[in-house]
SEBAVEX-197821 format. One record per residue (C-alpha): x, y, z; residue in three letters. Coordinates in steps of 0.2 Angstrom, whole numbers, padded with zeros to 4 digits, always signed. Example, Ala and Ser with C-alpha at 12.3 -4.5 7.8 and 13.67 -1.06 7.14 Angstrom:
% residues 2
+0062-0022+0039ALA +0068-0005+0036SER 
***
This chain:
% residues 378
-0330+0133+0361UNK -0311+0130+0370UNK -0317+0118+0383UNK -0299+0122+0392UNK -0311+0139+0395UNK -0317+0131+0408UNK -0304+0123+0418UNK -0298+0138+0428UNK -0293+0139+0446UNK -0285+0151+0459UNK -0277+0145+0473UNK -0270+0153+0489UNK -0257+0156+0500UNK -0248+0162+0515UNK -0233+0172+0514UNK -0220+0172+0526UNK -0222+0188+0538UNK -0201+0193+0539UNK -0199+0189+0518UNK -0216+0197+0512UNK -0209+0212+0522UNK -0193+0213+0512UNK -0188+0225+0498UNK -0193+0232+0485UNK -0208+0236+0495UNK -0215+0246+0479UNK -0218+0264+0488UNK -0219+0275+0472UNK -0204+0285+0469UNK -0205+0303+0459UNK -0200+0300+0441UNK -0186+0311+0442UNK -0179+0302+0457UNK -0176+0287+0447UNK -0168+0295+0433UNK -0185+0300+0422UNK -0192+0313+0413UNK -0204+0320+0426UNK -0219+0319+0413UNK -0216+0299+0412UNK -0235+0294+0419UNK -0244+0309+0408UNK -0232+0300+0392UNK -0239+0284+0395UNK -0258+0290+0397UNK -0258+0301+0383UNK -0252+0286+0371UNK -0268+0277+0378UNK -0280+0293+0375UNK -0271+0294+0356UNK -0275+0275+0353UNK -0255+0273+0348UNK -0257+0261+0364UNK -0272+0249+0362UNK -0279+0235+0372UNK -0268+0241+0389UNK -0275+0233+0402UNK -0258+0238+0415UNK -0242+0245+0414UNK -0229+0247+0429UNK -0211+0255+0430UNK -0198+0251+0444UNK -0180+0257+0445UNK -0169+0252+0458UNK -0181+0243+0466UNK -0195+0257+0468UNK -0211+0258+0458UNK -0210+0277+0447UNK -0227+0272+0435UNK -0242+0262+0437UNK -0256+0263+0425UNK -0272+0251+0426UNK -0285+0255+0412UNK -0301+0246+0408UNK -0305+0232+0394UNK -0311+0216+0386UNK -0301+0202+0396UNK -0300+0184+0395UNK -0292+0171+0406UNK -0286+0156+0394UNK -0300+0160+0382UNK -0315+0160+0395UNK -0322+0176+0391UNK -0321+0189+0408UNK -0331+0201+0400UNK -0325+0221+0404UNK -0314+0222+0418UNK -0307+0237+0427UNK -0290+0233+0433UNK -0284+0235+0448UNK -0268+0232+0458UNK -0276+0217+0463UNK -0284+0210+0448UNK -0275+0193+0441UNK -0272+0194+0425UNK -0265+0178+0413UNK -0249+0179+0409UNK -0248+0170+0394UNK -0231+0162+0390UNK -0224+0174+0403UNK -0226+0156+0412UNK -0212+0148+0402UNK -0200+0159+0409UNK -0208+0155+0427UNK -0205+0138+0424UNK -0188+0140+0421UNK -0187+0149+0437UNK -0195+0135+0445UNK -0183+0122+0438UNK -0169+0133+0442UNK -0173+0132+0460UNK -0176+0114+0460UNK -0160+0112+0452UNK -0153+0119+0466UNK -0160+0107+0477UNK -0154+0092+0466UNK -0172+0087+0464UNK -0172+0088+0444UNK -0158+0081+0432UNK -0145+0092+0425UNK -0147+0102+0406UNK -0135+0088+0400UNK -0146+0074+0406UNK -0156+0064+0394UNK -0172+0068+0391UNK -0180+0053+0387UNK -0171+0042+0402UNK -0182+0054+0413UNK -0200+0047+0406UNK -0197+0030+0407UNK -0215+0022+0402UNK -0209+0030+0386UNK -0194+0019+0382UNK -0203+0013+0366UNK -0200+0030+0360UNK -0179+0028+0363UNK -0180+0017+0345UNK -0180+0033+0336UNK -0161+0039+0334UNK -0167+0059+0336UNK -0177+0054+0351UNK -0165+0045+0359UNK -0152+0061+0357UNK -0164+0074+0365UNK -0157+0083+0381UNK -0167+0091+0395UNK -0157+0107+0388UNK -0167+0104+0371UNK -0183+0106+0383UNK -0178+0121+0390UNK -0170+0129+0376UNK -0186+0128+0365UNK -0172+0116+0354UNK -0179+0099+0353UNK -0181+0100+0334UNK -0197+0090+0335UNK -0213+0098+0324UNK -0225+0111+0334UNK -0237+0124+0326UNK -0242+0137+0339UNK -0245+0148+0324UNK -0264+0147+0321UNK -0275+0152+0335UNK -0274+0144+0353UNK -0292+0142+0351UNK -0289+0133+0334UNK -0288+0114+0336UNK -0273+0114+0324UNK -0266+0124+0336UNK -0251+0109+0344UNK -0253+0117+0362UNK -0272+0117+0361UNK -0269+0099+0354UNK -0259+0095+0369UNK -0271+0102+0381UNK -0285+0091+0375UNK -0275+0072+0371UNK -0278+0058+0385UNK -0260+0061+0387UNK -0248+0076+0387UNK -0232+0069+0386UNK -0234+0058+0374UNK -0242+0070+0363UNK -0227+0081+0365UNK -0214+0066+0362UNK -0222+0058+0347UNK -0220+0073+0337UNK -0211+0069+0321UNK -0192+0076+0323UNK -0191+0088+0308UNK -0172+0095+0314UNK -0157+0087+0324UNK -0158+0090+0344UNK -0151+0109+0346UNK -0148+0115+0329UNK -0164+0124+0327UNK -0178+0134+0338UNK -0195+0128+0337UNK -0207+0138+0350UNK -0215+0123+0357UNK -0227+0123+0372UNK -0224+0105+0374UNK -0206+0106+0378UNK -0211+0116+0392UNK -0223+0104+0397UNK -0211+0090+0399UNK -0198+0104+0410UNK -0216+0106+0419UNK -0217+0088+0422UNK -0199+0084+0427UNK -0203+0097+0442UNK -0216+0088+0448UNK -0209+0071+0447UNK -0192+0078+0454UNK -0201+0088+0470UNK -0215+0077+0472UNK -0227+0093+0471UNK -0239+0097+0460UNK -0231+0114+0450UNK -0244+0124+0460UNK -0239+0120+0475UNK -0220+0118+0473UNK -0221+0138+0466UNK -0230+0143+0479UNK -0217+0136+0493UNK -0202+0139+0481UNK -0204+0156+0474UNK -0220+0163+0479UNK -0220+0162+0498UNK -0203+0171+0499UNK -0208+0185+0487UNK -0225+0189+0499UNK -0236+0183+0482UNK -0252+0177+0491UNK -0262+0176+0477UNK -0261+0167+0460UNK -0271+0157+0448UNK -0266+0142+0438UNK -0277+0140+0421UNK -0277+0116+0419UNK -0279+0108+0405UNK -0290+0094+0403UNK -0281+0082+0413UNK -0281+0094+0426UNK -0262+0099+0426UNK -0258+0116+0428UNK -0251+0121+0411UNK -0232+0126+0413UNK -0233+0135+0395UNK -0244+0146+0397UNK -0255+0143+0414UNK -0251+0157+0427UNK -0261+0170+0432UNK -0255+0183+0446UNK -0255+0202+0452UNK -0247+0214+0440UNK -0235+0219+0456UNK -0232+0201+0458UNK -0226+0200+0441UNK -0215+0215+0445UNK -0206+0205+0460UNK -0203+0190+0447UNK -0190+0205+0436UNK -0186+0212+0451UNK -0177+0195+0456UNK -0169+0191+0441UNK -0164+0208+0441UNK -0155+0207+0458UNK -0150+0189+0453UNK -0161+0179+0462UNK -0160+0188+0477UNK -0173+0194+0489UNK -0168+0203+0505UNK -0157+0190+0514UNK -0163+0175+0504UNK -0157+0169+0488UNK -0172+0160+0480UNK -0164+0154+0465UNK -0145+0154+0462UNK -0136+0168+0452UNK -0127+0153+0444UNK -0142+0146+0437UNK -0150+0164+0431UNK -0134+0167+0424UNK -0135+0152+0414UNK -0152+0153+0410UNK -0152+0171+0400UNK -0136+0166+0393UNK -0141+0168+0373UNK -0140+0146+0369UNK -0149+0149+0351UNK -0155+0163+0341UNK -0174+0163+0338UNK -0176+0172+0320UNK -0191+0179+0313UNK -0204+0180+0326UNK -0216+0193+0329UNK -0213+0199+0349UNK -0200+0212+0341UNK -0201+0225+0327UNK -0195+0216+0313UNK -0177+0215+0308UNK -0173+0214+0328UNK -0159+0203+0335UNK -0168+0191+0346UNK -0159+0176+0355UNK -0167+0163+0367UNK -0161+0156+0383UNK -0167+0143+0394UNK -0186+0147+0393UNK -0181+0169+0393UNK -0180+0180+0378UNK -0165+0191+0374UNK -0161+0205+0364UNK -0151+0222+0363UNK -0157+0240+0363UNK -0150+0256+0365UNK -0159+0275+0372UNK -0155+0292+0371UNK -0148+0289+0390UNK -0142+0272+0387UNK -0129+0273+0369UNK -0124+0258+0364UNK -0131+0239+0365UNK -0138+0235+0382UNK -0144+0216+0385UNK -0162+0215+0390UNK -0171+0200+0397UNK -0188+0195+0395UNK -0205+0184+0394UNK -0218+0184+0382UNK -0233+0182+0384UNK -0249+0180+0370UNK -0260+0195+0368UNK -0246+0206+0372UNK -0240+0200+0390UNK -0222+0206+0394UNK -0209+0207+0407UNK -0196+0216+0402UNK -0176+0217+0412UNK -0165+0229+0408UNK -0148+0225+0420UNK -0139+0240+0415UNK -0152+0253+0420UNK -0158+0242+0436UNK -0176+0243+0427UNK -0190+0232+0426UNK -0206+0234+0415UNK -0222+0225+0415UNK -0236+0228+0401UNK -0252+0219+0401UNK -0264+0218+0389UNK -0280+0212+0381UNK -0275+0210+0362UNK -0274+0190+0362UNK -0273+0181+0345UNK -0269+0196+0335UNK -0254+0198+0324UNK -0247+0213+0327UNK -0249+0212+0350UNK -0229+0216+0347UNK -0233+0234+0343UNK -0238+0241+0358UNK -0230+0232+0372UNK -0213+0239+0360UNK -0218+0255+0360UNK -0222+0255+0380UNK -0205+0248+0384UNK -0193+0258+0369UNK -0206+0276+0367UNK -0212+0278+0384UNK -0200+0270+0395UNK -0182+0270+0388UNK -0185+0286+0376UNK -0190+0297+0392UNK -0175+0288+0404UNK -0163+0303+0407UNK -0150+0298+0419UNK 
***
């Protein structure tokens, strides 16, 4: 059994009264308000009736900032690999996000960058861990960037390919050795520092780590005062590993509306009502395309994907949309997604119960290019 199954935790908090009350508020908008065909809801629960849509655990539209679909269904569900049992989801009900966290994380460093509590991309990586400097006697080692960390470019070995409850599993493997960083440091360097991607929980790890050394806040805490509170999210959860560290990979657990206000600020670039949470500057930069991903199975195959800091990017073109449009996005295991689309002021979210299967991509793509874009007609 995954002992991490049974480190799980939800913590609390109190929104700001004036901030919580900003917009989007989420009121639902008619379809055909927003530019959609008006059948868009009946689409989306008929692909669930026809089994073309499995394992849908919620799925939630906005355009221009107003909610024009929200569908919660009932499943098997899991939270880091404790077994939940069959849960009838609700606008309330947490659910894990997966590696939707890496891209929350980068948020968070982001913001901390903004406040000068975190070294620049360009720092080096290694100067930042100093209890480490044994490790600056490797010539790859020494070269690494805090960029490599949050570009997934480290070029050091990780295997998130078997089963997170697999012990070969590398992020599994972190979550259980006395200690993380190390773990994540030691790796053997298989490719220069930013010539190749490598999905790597670890590097998130050590972005997770820099936050809390630079804030002097656990990650928990420092989300909750830096991006939750202003967004009115009063309730999350933070799956820890055994060290009890909130995992910044693949930790967070929130409300799938909550998840919605995440896209909706990066969509409105890094706005929220009259405050500005995290910097255009630095959201412009972080879904800036720094490497391409190739191969990996969160897209049909053949599909152009490209990785920022710690968000995925790609193209795709609709029926109302001709031509390429850039979309931003976080991944999540077990088909998680948030999807942005700048272009058609859109933001998707798709949660669903299919962890450690091959093929999750299938119907979190058919959700976002079938239902959604395919049925956008202005």
């Amino acid at each position: 059994m995954d002992r991490r199954s049974f480190l799980f935790s939800v913590g609390a908090i109190a929104a700001t009264p004036a901030v919580a009350a900003t917009l989007p508020d989420w009121r639902v908008a008619s379809a055909t308000s927003q530019g959609f065909a008006s059948d868009l809801d009946a689409k989306l629960a008929a692909g669930v009736r026809s089994g073309l849509l499995w394992n849908v655990h919620a799925v939630l539209v906005a355009r221009h900032g107003r909610l024009v679909a929200e569908y919660y269904g009932t499943g098997q569900d899991h939270a880091w690999g404790r077994d939940l049992g069959n849960v009838t989801f609700r606008p309330n009900t947490l659910h894990d996000l997966r590696s939707v966290t890496k891209s929350v994380t980068g948020l968070l460093y982001g913001i901390a960058r903004d406040r000068g509590q975190v070294p620049p991309p360009e720092a080096n990586l290694l100067a930042q861990f100093p209890e480490y400097k044994d490790l600056a006697t490797d010539a790859g080692r020494a070269a690494l960037t805090v960029n490599n960390a949050l570009t997934l470019t480290m070029g050091t070995a990780w295997n998130e390919n078997y089963s997170y409850l697999d012990p070969r599993n590398s992020e599994a493997a972190m979550e259980h050795a006395p200690d993380r960083l190390r773990y994540v440091l030691t790796q053997e360097q298989v490719a220069a520092p930013g010539s190749k991607w490598i999905y790597s929980g670890g590097a998130v790890a050590l972005v997770g780590a820099l936050i809390v050394r630079g804030t002097g806040m656990s990650l928990e805490a420092f989300a909750q005062q830096a991006l939750f509170a202003p967004l009115g999210i009063t309730e999350c959860g933070w799956n820890r590993g055994e060290d009890g560290v909130a995992s910044a990979a693949s930790g967070l657990r929130l409300r799938p509306r909550d998840l919605l206000r995440i896209g909706q600020l990066v969509l409105a670039g890094g706005q929220w009502g009259w405050r500005q949470v995290v910097s255009r500057a630095w959201l412009e930069a972080a879904t800036r395309p720094a490497i391409a991903t190739g191969p990996r199975a969160v897209v049909p195959p053949g599909a152009k994907l490209e990785y920022g800091r710690l968000w995925f990017l790609g193209e795709i073109s609709a029926p109302a949309l001709p031509g390429a449009h850039r979309w931003i996005a976080g991944f999540g295991n077990g088909g998680q997604r948030l999807w942005v689309l700048p272009d058609a002021e859109l933001v998707v979210v798709s949660l669903s119960g299919a962890y450690n299967q091959p093929d999750t991509w299938i119907t979190p793509w058919r959700i976002w290019r079938d239902i959604v874009l395919k049925n956008l007609a202005t």
